[in-house]
N, C-alpha and C positions, 0 to 999 in steps of 0.2 A: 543338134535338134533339142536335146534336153533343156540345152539355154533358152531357148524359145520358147519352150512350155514353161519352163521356171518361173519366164519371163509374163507369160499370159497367164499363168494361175497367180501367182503371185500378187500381179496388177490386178487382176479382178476380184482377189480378197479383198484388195485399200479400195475399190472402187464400191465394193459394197457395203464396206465399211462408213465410205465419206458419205455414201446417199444415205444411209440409216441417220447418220450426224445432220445431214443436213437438211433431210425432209421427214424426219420424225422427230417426237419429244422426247425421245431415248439420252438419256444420259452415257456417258462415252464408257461408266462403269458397268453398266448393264448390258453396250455391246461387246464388251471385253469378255464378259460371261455367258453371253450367246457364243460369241467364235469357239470357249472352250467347252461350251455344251454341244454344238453343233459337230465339233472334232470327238466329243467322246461318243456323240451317237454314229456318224458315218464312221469310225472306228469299228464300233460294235457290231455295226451293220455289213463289217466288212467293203466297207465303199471306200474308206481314206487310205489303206495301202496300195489301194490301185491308184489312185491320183498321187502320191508320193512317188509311185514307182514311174509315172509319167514324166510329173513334175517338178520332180528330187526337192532341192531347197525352197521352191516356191510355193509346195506343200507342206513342206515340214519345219518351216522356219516362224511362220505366223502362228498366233493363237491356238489358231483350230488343229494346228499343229501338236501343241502342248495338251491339248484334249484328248487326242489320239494315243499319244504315246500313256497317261493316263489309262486311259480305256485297256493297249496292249499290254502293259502290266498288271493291272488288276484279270484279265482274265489268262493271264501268265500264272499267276499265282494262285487264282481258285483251284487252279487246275492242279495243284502242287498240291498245295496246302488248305483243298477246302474251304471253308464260310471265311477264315481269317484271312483267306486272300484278298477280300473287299475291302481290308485296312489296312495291308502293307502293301498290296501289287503298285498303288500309284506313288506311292510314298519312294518305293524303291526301284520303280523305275526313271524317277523324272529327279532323282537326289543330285545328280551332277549340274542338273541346268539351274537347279534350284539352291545350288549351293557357290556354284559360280556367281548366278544374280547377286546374291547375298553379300560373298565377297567382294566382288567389284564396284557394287554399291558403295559399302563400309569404304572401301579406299577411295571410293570419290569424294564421299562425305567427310571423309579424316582428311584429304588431300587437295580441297577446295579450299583456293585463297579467299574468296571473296569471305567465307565465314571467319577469319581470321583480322580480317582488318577489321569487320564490324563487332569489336567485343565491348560496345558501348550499349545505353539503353535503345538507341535506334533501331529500326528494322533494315536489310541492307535489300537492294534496288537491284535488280535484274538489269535494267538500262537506267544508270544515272544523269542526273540531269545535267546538262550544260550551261 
């Protein structure tokens, strides 16, 4: 059953996603930063570990996702550490996703042929022409 929900939250985060894309003049950066404001407020609110605990990865994989676990951390850490919690709780709780992007990026971008052939002044072509 979890798959199911996974499967229904999941899909109806991309599908609210695609309407904003497609029927507003929202830039795809600015919905990127709603999903993560929207995940740190029903975080806050207490409302995103119930739909995680529904939805497991279908909650917790997208955006609104990464808002959430923000939010759990910073109020991890006030609680610790007081006022300075609001500077390291997200820092240190989101350091793994954030540091895996980081590296797997770097090894895509060291490890992609195409930027290797083009080391002339040309720009290189995502689909070249025939």
């Amino acid at each position: 059953m979890t798959y199911l929900w996974s499967f229904v939250i999941g899909g109806l985060l991309c599908v609210i996603g695609q309407l904003l894309i497609d029927e507003t003049k929202l830039t795809p950066a600015r919905i990127l930063v709603g999903y993560v404001v929207a995940g740190v407020v029903l975080g806050a609110a207490g409302v995103y570990p119930h739909l995680t605990e529904l939805a497991g990865a279908g909650a917790s994989v997208p955006l609104s996702g990464f808002g959430n676990l923000l939010a759990q951390g910073i109020r991890k850490d006030v609680q610790a550490f007081g006022l300075l919690g609001v500077l390291t709780g997200g820092l240190t709780s989101a350091a793994g996703g954030i540091t895996a992007a980081m590296l797997f990026g770097t090894a895509c971008a060291v490890l992609s042929p195409r930027w290797r052939i083009h080391s002339g002044g040309e720009s290189p072509r995502a689909f070249p022409s025939r």
